[in-house]
C-alpha positions as CSV (number, residue, x, y, z in Angstrom):
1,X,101.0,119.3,70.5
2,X,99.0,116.1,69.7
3,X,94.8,116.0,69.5
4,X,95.2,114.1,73.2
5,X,96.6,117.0,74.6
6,X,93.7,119.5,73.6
7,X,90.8,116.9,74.8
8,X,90.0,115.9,78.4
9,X,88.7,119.0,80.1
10,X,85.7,119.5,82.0
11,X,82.7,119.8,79.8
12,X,81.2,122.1,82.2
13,X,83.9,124.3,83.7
14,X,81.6,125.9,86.3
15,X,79.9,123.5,87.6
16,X,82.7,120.5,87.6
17,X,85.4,123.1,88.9
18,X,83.1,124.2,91.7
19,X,82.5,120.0,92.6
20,X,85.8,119.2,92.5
21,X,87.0,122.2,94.6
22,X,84.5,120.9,97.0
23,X,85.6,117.6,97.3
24,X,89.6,118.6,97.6
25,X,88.9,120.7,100.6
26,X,86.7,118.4,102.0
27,X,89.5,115.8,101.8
28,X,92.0,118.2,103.0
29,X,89.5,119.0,106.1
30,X,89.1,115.3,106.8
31,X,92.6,114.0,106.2
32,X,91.6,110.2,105.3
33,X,88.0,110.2,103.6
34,X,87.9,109.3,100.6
35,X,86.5,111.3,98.0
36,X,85.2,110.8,94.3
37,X,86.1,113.7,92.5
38,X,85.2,113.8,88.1
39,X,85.5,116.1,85.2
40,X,89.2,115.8,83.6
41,X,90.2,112.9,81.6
42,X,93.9,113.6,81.2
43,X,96.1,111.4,79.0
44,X,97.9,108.6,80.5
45,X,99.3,107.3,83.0
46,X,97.8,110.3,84.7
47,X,94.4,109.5,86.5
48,X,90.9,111.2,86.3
49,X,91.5,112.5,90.0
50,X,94.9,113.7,89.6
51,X,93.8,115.6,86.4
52,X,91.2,116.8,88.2
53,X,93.4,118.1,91.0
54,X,95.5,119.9,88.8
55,X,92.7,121.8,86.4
56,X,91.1,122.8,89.5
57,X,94.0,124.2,91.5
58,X,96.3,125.1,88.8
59,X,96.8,128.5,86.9
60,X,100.0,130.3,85.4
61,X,101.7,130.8,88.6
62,X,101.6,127.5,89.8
63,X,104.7,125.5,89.0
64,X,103.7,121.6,88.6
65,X,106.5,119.3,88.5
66,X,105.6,115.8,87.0
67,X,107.8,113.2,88.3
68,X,109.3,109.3,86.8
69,X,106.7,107.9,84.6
70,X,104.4,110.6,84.7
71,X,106.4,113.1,82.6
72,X,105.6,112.6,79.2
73,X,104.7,114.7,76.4
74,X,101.1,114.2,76.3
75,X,100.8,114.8,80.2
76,X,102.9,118.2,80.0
77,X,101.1,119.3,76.7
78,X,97.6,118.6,78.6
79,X,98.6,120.9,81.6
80,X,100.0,123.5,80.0
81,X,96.9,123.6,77.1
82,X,94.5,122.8,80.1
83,X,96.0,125.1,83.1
84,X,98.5,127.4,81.5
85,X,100.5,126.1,84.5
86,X,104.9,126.4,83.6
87,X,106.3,123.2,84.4
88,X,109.2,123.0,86.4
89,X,112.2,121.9,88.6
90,X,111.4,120.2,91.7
91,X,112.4,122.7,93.6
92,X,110.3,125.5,92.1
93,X,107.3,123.2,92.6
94,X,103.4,124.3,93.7
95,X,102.3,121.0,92.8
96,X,103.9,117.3,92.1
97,X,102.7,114.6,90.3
98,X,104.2,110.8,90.9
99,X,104.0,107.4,92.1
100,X,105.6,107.3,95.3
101,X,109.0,105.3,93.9
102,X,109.8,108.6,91.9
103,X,109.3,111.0,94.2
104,X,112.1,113.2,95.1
105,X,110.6,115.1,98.4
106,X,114.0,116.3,99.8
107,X,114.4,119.2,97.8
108,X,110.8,120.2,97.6
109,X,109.4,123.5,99.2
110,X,108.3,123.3,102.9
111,X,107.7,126.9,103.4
112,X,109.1,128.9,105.8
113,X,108.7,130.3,109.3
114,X,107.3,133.5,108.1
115,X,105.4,132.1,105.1
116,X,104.6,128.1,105.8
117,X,102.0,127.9,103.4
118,X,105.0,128.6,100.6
119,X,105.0,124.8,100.5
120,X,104.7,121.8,97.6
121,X,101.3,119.6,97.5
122,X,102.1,116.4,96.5
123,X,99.9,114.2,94.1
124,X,100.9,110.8,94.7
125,X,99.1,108.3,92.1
126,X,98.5,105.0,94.5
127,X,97.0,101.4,92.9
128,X,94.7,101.5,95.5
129,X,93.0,104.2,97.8
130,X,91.6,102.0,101.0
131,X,90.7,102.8,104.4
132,X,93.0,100.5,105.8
133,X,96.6,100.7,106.7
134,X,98.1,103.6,109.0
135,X,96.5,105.1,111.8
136,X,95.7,109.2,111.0
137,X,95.2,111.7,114.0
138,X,94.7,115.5,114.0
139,X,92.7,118.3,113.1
140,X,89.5,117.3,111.2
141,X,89.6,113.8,112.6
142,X,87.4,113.2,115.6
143,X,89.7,110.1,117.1
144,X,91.3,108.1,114.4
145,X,91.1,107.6,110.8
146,X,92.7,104.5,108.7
147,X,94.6,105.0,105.3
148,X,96.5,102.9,103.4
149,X,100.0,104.7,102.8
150,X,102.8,104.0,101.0
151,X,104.9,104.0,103.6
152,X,104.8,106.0,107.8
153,X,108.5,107.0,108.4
154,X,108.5,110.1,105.4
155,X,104.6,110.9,106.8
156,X,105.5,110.6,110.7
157,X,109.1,113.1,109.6
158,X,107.1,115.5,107.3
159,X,104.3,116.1,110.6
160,X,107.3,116.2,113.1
161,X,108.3,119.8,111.0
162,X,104.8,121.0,111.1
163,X,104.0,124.3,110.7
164,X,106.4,123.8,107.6
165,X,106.2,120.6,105.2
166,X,104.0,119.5,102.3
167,X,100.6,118.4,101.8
168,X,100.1,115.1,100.0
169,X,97.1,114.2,97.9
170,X,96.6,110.6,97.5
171,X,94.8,110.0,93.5
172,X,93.6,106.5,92.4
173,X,91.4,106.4,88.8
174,X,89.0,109.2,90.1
175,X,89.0,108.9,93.8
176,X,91.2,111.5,96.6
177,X,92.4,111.4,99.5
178,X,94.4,113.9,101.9
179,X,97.0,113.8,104.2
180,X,97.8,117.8,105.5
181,X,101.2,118.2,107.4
182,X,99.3,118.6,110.1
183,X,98.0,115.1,111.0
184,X,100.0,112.7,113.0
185,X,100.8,109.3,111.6
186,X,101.1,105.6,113.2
């Protein structure tokens, strides 16, 4: 474990913790505002809001998988110092870090009947977090709401299963944005 991996944390656990948590469920509430969320400064390529993400929601039973690019030494070093979180196979996965060319979805959880909320969030890192793009519908949108996705077709799939399928969070530098399984996508 290098000196990277043991700096980056919120200076003020309380406080930036309690913001952050704020701001990812008011993204997840209003599936595409975006939101600036602070506090972590995780070694690269990871971004501040993705780091954020993770410290905040992350503890020693939440399996993170990193995916491509993002799955370096520093990066696993820096969750596990910062989160205690184990990392693990995709499959096993609570949470999933990527760009959306290395993300594997298919054999992610969805949850089940019985338990849907046994399902992965996904952190995709985007260039660019815009409200332009796809059209979002759905619970905490009043009629429409633009966001500028990687693609529809996996989005439009992943509501078609709803109650089941996974929750993406959209991280660019230190903005988020949220897509729940629950909103439709065109």
């Amino acid at each position: 474990m290098d000196h990277a991996s043991l700096t980056g944390g919120f200076t003020d656990p309380p406080h930036q913790s309690a913001d952050a948590f704020r701001a990812i469920m008011q993204a997840m509430a209003r599936p595409g505002t975006i939101r600036d969320v602070a506090g972590a400064v995780p070694p690269a390529p990871q971004s501040v809001a993705a780091g954020t993400v993770l410290m905040t929601l992350c503890d020693p039973e939440t399996g993170v998988h990193l995916a491509g690019g993002f799955d370096t030494e520093a990066v696993r070093d820096w969750i596990t110092f910062y989160t205690g979180a184990p990392l693990v196979a995709t499959h096993e996965a609570v949470f999933v870090v990527g760009d959306w060319d290395t993300l594997d979805l298919a054999p992610l959880p969805i949850g089940t009947a019985e338990y849907p909320d046994r399902s992965a969030t996904v952190i995709v890192e985007l260039p660019v977090l815009e409200a332009v793009g796809a059209t979002l519908r759905g619970p905490g949108i009043e009629d429409t709401a633009p966001l500028n996705l990687p693609e529809k077709a996996a989005f439009q799939g992943n509501a078609a299963r709803f109650p089941l399928g996974l929750d993406f969070v959209f991280t660019c530098w230190a903005q988020i944005a949220a897509l729940p399984r629950s909103t439709q996508v065109s």
